[in-house]
N, C-alpha and C positions, 0 to 999 in steps of 0.2 A: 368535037364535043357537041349533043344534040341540043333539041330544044329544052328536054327534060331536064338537063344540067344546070341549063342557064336560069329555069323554073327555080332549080333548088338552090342555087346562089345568092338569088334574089332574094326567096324566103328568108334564108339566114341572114340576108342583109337588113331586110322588112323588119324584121320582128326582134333581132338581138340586139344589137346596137346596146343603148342608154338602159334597155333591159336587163339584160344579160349582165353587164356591170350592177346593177340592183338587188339581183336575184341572184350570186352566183354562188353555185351550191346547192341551192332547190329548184325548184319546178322553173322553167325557164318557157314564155313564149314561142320562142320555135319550136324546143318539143313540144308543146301542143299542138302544134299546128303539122306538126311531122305526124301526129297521131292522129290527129283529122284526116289526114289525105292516105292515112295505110285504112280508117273506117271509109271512106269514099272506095278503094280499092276492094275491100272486102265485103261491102253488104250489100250492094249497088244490084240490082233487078236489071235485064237485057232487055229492053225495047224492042231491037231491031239488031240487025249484025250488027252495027257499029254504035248505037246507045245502049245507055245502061243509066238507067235513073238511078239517084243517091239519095241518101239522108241529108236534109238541110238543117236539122233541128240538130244542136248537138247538147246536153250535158257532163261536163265536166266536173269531177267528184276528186277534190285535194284533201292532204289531209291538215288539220287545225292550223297546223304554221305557214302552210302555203295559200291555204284559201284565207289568210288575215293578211298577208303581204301581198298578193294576187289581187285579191277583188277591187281595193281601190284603185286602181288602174285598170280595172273589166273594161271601161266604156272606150277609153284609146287602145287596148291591146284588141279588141274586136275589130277598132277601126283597121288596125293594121293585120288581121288575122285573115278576117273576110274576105279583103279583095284577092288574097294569095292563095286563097283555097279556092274561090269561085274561077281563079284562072288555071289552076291545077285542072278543074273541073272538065273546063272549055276543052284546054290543050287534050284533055282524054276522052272525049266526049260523050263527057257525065253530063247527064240533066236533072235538074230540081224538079221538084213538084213544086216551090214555093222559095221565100227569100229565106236567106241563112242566118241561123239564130245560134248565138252560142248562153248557156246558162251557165252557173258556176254553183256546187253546192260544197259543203266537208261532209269529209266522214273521220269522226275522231280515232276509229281504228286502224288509217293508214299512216304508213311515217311518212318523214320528210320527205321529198324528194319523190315519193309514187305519185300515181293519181288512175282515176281509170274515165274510159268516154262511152256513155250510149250514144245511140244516134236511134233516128229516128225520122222516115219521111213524111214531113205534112203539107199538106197542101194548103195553098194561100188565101183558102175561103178559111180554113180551121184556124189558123195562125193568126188572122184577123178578125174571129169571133170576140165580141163584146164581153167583158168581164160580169160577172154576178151583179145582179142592184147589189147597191151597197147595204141595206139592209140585212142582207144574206151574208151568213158566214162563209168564205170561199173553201171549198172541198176540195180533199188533196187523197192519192191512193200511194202509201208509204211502202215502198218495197228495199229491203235491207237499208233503212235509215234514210232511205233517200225518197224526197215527194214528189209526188207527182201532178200536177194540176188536172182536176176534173171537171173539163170545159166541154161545153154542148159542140158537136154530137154524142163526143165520147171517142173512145180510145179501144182498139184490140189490144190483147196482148196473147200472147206467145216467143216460141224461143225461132221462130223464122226472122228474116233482114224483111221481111212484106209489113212488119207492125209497128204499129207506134209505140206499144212495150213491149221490148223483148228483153226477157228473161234467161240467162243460160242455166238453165236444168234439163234433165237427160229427161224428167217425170215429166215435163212440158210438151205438150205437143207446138205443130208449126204453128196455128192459128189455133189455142185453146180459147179463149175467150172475147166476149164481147162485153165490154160495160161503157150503157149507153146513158146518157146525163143530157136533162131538161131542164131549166130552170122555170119554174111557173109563178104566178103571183102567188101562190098558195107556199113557195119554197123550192127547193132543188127535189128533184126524182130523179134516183138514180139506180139501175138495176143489171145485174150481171146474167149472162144467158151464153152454156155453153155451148162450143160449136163444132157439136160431133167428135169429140178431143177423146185420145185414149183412155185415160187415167179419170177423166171427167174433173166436177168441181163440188168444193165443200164451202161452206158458210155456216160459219161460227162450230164447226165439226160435223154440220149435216150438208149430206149427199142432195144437191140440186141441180135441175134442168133452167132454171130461170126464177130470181126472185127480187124482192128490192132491199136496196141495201141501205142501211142508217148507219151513222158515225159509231166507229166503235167496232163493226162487223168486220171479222176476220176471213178473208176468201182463203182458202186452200188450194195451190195447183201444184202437183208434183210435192217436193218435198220444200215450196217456198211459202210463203205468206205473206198477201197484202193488206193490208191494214187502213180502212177509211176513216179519213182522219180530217179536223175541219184547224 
């Protein structure tokens, strides 16, 4: 029996236990944590022959009965989530750009029992950027029900594992877009500019190279739409 076994033992010892008796039936701990380490497996970028950076950032999307029985226990199920993905990491040697974050939202149109995971690599200068003055309402980029936070520098998106939103649409290119976010004393500036992308990009139905975006404005790529939303 290898090292990998003894990896996956653990995990389901890590994480099921007093859970699994809690939850049994729906969404359980170790599967998520079993679906972090197949997005570690799958969207991970090769450094070198033997590295492969990953996703640290993960979202996690349950649907209503699992993210109301789930969340309050978020902050000890990370505790125990964490250290058994970052050793999964090690043993394969995946590298972070930054520390591991897991978020939790719903989407009312999935059932029980499903759920689904982005990922996303950020680096630990982004991850630790300072939230909006509080005066500022904080800006979110909504893609099928789920938000996104709109934090300086800002965020690519496309349907490539290189971005921090990815999107799976066939109309997506790998790196379609750029939207980049300032916060100024004056307010947030926040503006979309594509990036040579097939299909190109719409805003609020018009066809653009770069412009700025207000609350409300609809971005077009492919056959999705994201929605800036405060």
């Amino acid at each position: 029996m290898g090292i990998f076994d003894a990896i996956e033992r653990k995990l389901e010892g890590a994480v099921s236990g007093a859970f699994a008796r809690t939850f049994k039936g729906d969404v359980q701990p170790v599967e998520i944590t079993a679906r972090l380490q197949k997005e570690l497996d799958a969207a991970g970028t090769m450094l070198d022959k033997t590295r492969k950076l990953v996703p640290n950032h993960f979202l996690v999307t349950l649907s209503e009965h699992d993210f109301a029985r789930l969340t309050p226990f978020a902050k000890t199920m990370n505790a125990e989530i964490i250290p058994v993905v970052s050793e999964y990491a090690s043993n394969h040697d995946y590298v972070f750009n930054g520390p591991v974050a897991i978020e939790y939202a719903e989407d009312p149109k999935l059932p029980i029992g499903r759920f689904r995971v982005e990922s996303s690599a950020v680096s630990e200068v982004n991850a630790e950027v300072a939230p909006p003055p509080p005066s500022y309402n904080a800006l979110f980029v909504e893609v099928n029900g789920v938000r996104h936070p709109l934090t300086p520098p800002g965020l690519t998106v496309g349907r490539g594992n290189e971005v921090e939103l990815r999107i799976n649409d066939p109309g997506i290119s790998r790196e379609h877009a750029r939207i980049e976010v300032e916060y100024t004393i004056n307010g947030p500036i926040v503006t979309v500019t594509d990036l040579a992308s097939t299909n190109g990009i719409k805003v609020n139905g018009r066809k653009v190279d770069t412009t700025v975006l207000n609350v409300g404005d609809v971005i077009s790529l492919g056959k999705s739409e994201l929605r800036v939303v405060a």
